[in-house]
C-alpha positions in Angstrom: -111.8 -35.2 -11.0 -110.8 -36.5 -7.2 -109.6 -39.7 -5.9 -110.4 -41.2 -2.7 -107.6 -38.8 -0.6 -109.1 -36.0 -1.3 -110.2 -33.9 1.4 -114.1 -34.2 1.6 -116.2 -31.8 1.1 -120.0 -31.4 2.3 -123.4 -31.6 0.1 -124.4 -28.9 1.7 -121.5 -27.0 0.5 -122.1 -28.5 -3.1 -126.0 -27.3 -2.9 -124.9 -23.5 -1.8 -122.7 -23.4 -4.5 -124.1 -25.4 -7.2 -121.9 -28.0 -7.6 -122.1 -31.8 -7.7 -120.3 -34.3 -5.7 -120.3 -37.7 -7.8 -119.1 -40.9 -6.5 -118.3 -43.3 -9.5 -117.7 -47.0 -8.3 -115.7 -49.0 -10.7 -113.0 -51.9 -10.2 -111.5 -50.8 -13.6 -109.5 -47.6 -13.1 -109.3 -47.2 -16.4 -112.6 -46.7 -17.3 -113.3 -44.5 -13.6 -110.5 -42.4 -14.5 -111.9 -42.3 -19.2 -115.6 -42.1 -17.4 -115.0 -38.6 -14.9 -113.0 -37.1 -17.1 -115.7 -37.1 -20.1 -118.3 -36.9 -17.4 -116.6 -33.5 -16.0 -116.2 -32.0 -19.1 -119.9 -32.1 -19.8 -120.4 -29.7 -16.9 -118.4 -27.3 -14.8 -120.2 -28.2 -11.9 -119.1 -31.8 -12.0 -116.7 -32.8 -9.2 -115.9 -36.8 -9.8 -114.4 -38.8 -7.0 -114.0 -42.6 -8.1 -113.2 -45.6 -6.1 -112.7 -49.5 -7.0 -115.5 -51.6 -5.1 -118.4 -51.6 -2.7 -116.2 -51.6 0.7 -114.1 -48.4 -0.5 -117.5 -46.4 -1.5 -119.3 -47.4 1.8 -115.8 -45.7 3.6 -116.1 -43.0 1.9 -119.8 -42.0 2.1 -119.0 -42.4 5.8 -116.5 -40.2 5.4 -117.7 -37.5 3.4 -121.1 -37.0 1.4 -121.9 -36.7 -2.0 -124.8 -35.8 -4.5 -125.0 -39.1 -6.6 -123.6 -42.3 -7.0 -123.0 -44.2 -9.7 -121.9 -48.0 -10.1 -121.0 -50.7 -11.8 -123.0 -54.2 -11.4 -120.8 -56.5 -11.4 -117.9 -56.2 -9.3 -115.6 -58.4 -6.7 -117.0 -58.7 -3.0 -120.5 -57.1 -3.3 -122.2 -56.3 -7.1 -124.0 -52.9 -7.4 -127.2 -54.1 -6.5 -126.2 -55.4 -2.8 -123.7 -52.2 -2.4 -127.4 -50.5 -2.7 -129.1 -52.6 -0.4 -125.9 -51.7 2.2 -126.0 -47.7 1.2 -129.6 -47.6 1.7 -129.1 -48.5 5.5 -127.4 -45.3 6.2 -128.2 -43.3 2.9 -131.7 -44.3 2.0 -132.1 -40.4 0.1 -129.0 -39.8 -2.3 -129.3 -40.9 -5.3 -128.1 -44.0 -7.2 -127.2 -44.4 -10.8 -126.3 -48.0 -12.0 -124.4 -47.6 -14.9 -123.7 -50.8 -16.0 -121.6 -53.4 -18.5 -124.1 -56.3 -18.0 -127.2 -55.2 -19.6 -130.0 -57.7 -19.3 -133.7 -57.4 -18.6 -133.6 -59.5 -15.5 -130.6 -57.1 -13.9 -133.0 -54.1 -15.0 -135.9 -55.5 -13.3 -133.7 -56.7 -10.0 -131.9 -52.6 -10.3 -135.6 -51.5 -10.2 -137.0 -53.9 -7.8 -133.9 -52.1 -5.3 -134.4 -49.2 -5.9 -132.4 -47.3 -8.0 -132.9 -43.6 -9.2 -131.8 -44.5 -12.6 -130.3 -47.3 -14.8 -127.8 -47.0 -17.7 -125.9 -49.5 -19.7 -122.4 -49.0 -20.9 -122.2 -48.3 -24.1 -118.6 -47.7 -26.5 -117.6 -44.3 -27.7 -117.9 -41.2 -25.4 -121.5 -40.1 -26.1 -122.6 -42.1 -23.4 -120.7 -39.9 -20.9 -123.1 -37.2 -22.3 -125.9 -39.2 -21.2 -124.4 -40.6 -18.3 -123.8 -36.6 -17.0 -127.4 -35.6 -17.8 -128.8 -38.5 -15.7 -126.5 -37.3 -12.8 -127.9 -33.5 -13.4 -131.7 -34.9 -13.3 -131.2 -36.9 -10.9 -129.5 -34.6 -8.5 -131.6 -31.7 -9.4 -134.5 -33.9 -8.6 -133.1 -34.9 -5.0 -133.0 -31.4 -4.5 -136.0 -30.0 -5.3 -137.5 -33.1 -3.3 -135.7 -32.4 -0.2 -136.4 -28.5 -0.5 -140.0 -29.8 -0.5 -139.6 -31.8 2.7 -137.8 -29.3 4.5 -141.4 -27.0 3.6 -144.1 -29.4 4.3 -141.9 -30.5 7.7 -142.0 -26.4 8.6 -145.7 -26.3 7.6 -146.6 -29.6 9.5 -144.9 -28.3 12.9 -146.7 -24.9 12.6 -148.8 -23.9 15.4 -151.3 -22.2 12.8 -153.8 -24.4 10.7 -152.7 -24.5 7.2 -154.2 -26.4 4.3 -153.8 -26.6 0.4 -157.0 -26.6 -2.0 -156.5 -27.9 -5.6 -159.0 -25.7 -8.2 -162.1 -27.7 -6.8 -161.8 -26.7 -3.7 -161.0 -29.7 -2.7 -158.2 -30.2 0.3 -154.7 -31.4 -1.1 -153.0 -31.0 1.9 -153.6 -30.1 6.0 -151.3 -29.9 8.4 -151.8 -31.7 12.0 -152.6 -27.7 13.5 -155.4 -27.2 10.4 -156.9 -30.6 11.2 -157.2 -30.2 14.9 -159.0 -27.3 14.7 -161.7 -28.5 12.9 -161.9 -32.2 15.0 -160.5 -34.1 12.2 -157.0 -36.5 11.3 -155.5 -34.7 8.4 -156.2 -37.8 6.5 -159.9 -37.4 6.9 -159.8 -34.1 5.6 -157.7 -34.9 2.4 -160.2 -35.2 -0.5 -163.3 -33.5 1.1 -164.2 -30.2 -0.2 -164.0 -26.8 2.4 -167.6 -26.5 2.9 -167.6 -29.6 5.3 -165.7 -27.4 7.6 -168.3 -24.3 7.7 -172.1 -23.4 8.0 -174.4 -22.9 5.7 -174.4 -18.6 6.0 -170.4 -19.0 6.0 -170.4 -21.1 3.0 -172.5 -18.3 1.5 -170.7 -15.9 2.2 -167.7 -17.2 0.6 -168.1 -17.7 -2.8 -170.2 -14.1 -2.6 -167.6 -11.7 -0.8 -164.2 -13.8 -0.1 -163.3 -16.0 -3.4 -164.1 -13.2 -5.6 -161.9 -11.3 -3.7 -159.3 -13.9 -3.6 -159.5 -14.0 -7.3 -159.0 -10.0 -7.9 -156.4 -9.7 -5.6 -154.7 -12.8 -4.9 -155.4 -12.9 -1.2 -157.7 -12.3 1.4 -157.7 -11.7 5.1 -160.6 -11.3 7.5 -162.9 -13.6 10.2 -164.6 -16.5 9.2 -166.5 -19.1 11.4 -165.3 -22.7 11.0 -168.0 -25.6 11.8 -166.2 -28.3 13.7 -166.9 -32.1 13.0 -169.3 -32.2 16.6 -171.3 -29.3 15.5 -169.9 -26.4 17.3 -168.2 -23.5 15.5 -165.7 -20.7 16.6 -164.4 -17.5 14.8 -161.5 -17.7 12.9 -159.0 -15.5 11.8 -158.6 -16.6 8.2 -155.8 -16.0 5.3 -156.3 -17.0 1.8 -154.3 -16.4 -1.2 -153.7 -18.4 -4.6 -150.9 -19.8 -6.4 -149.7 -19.6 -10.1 -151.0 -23.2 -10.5 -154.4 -22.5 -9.0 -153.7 -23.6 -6.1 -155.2 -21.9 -2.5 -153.6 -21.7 0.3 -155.7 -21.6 3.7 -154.0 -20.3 7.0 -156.0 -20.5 10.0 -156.3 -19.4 13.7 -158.5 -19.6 15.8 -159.5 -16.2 17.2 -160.6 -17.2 20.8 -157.7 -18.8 21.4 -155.6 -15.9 20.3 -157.8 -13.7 22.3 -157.3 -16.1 24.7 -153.1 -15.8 24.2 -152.9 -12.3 24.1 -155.4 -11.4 27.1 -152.5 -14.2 28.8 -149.7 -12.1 28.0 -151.5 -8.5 29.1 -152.2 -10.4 32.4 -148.5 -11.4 32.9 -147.1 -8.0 31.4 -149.2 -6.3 34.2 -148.1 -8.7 36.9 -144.6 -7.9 35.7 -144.9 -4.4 35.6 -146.5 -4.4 39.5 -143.8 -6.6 40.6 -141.4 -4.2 39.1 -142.9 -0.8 40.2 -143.0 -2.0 43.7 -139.6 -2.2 44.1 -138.1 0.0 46.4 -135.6 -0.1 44.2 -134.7 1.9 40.9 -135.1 -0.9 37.7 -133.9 -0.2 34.3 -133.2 -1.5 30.8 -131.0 0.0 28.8 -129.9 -0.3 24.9 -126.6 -0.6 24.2 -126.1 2.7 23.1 -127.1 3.5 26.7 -130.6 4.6 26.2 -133.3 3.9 28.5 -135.7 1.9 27.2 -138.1 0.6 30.3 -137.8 1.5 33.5 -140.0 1.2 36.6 -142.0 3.7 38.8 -138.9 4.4 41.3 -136.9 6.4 38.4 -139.1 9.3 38.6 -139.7 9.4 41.8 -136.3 9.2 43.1 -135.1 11.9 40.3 -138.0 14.2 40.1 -138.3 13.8 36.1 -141.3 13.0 34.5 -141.7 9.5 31.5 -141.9 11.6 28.9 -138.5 13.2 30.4 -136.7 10.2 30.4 -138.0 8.7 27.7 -135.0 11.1 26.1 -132.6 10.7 28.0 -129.0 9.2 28.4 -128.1 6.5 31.5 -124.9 9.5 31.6 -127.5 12.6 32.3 -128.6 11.1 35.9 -125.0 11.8 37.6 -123.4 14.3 37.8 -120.2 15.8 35.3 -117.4 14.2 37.4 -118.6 11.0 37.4 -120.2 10.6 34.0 -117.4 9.0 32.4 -117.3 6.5 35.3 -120.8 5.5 34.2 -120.4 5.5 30.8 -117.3 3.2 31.6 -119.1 0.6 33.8 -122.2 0.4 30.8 -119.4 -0.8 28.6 -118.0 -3.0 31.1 -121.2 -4.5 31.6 -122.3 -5.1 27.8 -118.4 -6.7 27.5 -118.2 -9.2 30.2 -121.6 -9.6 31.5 -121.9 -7.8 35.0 -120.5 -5.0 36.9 -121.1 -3.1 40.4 -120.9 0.4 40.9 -121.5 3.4 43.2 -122.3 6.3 42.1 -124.3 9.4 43.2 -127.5 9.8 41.7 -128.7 13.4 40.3 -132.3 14.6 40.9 -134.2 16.8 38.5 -133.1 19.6 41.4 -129.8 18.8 41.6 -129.7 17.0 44.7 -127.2 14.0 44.8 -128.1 10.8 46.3 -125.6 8.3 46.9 -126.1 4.6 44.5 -125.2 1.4 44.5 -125.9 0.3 40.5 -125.2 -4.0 39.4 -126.2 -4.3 36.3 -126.4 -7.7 33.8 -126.0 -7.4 30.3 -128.6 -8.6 27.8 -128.3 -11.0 24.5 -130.5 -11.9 22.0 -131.1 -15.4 20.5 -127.5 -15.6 19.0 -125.8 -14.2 21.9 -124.9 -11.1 20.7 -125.7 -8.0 22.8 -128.4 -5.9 23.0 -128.4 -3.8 26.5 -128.2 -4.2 29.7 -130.5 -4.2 33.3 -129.8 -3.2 35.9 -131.4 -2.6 39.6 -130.1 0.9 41.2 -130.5 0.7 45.4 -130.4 3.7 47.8 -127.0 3.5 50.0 -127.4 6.6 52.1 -128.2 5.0 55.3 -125.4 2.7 54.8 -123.4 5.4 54.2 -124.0 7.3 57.0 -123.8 4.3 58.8 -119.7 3.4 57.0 -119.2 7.1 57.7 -119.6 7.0 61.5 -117.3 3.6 61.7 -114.9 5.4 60.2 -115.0 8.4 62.4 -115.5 5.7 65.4 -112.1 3.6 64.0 -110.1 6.6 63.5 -110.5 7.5 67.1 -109.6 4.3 68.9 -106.3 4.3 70.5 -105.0 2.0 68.3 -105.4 0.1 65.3 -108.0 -1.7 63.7 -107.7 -5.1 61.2 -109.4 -7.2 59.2 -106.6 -10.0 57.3 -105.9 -13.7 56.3 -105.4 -16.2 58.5 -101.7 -16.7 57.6 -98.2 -16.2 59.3 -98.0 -12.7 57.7 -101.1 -11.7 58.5 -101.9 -10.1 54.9 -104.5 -7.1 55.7 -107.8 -6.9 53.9 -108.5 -3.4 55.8 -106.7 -1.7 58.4 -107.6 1.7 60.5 -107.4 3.7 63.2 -104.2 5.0 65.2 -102.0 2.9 62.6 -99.0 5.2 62.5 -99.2 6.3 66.2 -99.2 2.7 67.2 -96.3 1.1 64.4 -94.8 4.8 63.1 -95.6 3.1 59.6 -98.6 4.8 57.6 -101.9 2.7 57.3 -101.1 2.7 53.1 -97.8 0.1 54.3 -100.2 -2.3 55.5 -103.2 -2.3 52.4 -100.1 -2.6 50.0 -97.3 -4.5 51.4 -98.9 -8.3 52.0 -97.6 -10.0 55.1 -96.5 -6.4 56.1 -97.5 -6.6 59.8 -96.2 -10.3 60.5 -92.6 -10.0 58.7 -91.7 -6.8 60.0 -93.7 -5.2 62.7 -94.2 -8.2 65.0 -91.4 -8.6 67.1 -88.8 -11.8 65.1 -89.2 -13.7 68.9 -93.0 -13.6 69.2 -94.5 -14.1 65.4 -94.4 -18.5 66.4 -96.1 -18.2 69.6 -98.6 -15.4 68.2 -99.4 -17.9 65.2 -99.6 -20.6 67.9 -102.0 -18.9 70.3 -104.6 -17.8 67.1 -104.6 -21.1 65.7 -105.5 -23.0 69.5 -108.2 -20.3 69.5 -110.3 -20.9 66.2 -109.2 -24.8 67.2 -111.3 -24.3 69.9 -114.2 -21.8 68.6 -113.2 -19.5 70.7 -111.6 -15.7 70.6 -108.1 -14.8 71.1 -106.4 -12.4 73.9 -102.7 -11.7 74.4 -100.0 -9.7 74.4 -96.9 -9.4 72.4 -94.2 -7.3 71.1 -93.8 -5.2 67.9 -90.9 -3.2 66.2 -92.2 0.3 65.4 -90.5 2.3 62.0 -87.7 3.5 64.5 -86.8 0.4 65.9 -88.7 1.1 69.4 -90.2 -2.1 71.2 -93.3 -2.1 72.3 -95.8 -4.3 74.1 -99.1 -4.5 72.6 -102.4 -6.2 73.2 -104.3 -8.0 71.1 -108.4 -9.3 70.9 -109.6 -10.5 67.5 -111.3 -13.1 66.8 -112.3 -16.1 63.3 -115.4 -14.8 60.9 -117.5 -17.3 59.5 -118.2 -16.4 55.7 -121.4 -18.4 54.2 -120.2 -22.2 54.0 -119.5 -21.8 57.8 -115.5 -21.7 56.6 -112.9 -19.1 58.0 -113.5 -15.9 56.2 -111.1 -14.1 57.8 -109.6 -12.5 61.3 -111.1 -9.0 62.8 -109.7 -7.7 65.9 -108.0 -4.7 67.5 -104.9 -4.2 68.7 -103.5 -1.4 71.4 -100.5 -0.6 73.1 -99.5 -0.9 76.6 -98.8 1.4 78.9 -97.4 -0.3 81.7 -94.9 -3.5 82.7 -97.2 -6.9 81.7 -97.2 -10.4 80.5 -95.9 -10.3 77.0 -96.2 -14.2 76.7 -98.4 -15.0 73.7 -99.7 -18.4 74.9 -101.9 -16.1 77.5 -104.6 -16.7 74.6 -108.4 -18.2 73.9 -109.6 -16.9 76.5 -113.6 -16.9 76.2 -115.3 -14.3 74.5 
């Protein structure tokens, strides 16, 4: 037994366990309290919340929900029967038990009129409560079982397949809206005529020869059929039927062309998607998340030199080489764990050539989220290696240095090559790790305002930046240097960054900054 400040519980909670939420409406709290307690003892399952009048129940169902309620008739504000007419606006299912003082034909007749599941007059001693408590239990049991049934025949009528009931006649009971269609009919049409309107003659025939005497030695049957449509024409069917325990049969219908029609659909797009796939000059692949390959593309074995049947068992691990399996292995995980990753990686052929990899992979979910695998797109980098490689062998011959950093007082470096110890005396590692490195200490404490001044009228203007300055080298040595860098666009046409290079001088000249923007 509850009272109203009880933390509420749902009915769908109560249905998965088996209990039974009651509401009991009563403005005398004596008799609530005498009537759950009796009422609860009658069955475990019970769970009796009572509260005084119409307004209090109509909070509470808004607040919580419950299997039945029961209530009094006459009571201050609103009587049972107008506390129904108000639940029914936002409850019109859960049952309603008036359980009442004032017993009288005309309240009986006005209680049935409204609606209620069930009617009961007080009665004294506590043998009522036994009654009372098996109403409840029907009534809920009832609701149930009646919901379970709507919850079915709303699944069967949203189907995409044609499905129809036959009672022992033959006669249809039930079609859904899919069944109906097929056949040119509105399910009502249908309802009531027996299942030979809906076939020829030799399919009629055919039957109650071969397929109901099948149906009855086995329960089911599956096979073609041809349906006959309400303007004549008829189309092949593929055709379930099996029977009840009340004699009932059950009729599941497709129609075949349209299947056909579906599947030959989904070969033509699976093609499409495999062509679009294997002309990638790219290497695609899908892999579990145990790391298996389950589909890849027509790339894969002719970058690596192993055959389908090859791959088909093996690892994502056994294309790379020792060293830099556990890498791999790494970045799959990191992928199936937070959704993407990047990688390079050097790709190892069936003759144990290496190819250098770039690898971006995407993990896969399935309809819950969880995940299942990953895919990925592998892209040959050799050329742009080759092409990195000769930039860095062109940088780290320049007589100087080499930048790319933020456009800020410090000048924070992003990269940073070349002669970078010959020119500063501070190794190239002092720059990548120390932000502001360059700004704070090698520029010279007299020049780092004019040298912010001069780049900032430059990218004011569009243009690049040229001048001369002085920087403090690890030993303390001055040195003049010159400068030409200029702004880099990044996608949105906003200031990416600052390349440039910078060089000492050799001989006596203008180390003003403002000597800057020239044009490019």
């Amino acid at each position: 037994m509850s009272d109203a400040s009880d933390t509420p519980r749902s009915t769908w909670e109560g249905t998965r366990n088996g209990s039974i939420r009651v509401l009991h409406v009563d403005d005398d709290p004596d008799f609530a309290t005498l009537a759950a307690t009796f009422v609860e003892q009658q069955d475990d399952r019970f769970d009796v919340e009572s509260v005084p009048g119409a307004s209090e129940a109509l909070d509470r169902l808004a607040a919580a929900d419950f299997d039945c309620v029961v209530s009094d008739y006459d009571m201050p504000g609103r009587n049972g029967i107008e506390f129904l007419e108000a639940l029914r606006d936002t409850h019109p299912e859960v049952p309603f038990i008036l359980f009442t003082g004032k017993g009288s034909e005309e309240v009986a007749s006005v209680a049935i009129t409204a609606g209620v599941t069930d009617y009961l007059q007080k009665e004294t001693g506590t043998e009522q409560y036994a009654v009372l408590a098996n109403r409840i239990r029907n009534a809920v049991e009832r609701s149930r079982v009646e919901r379970e049934r709507r919850r079915q025949l709303d699944a069967i009528e949203t189907a995409q397949e044609g499905i129809s009931i036959l009672d022992e006649d033959g006669e249809y009971i039930y079609v859904n809206r899919a069944y109906a269609d097929l056949y040119g009919y509105d399910p009502p049409d249908l309802v009531g005529e027996h299942w030979e309107l809906v076939y020829p003659d030799d399919e009629t025939a055919r039957t109650h020869e071969e397929i109901l005497p099948a149906v009855e030695r086995d329960g089911q049957w599956h096979g073609t059929t041809t349906g006959l449509r309400a303007d004549g024409t008829t189309f092949v069917e593929d055709h379930r039927l099996s029977r009840t325990e009340r004699g009932e049969l059950i009729c599941t219908v497709q129609d075949r062309s349209e299947r056909e029609r579906y599947e030959r659909e989904l070969e033509a797009e699976r093609l499409f998607i495999d062509q679009a796939l294997n002309l990638l000059e790219d290497v695609f692949y899908v892999l579990d998340d145990d790391g298996g390959l389950r589909r890849w593309n027509e790339r894969l074995p002719a970058v690596t030199g192993y055959t389908d049947e090859e791959i088909a068992g093996m690892s994502a691990t056994e294309f790379f080489p020792e060293d830099e399996r556990a890498k791999v292995d790494a970045a799959i995980r990191e992928t199936v764990t937070t959704g993407d990753t990047r990688l390079e990686a050097e790709f190892l052929t069936a003759e144990g050539a290496q190819i250098p990899y770039e690898f971006t992979g995407r993990r896969l979910t399935d309809a819950d989220g969880d995940p299942t695998g990953l895919v990925g797109i592998g892209r040959d980098v050799t050329v742009r290696k080759r092409r990195a490689d000769r930039l860095e062998t062109l940088v780290d011959n320049l007589p100087g240095m080499v930048y790319r950093c933020a456009n800020d007082p410090g000048w924070p470096m992003e990269t940073v090559g070349g002669e970078v110890e010959r020119l500063t005396g501070y190794p190239q590692s002092a720059f990548e790790t120390r932000e502001g490195f360059y700004g704070d200490t090698v520029i010279h404490p007299e020049d780092r305002d004019e040298v912010w001044a001069a780049v900032q009228r430059a990218l004011e203007a569009g243009e690049s930046f040229e001048f001369t300055y002085r920087i403090r080298t690890a030993d303390g040595t001055e040195k003049r240097v010159w400068e030409r860098g200029c702004g880099i666009q990044s996608a949105d046409s906003d200031l990416a960054a600052l390349e440039g290079f910078v060089t000492d001088l050799p001989t006596e000249t203008d180390t003003s900054p403002t000597a800057a923007g020239r044009d490019r």
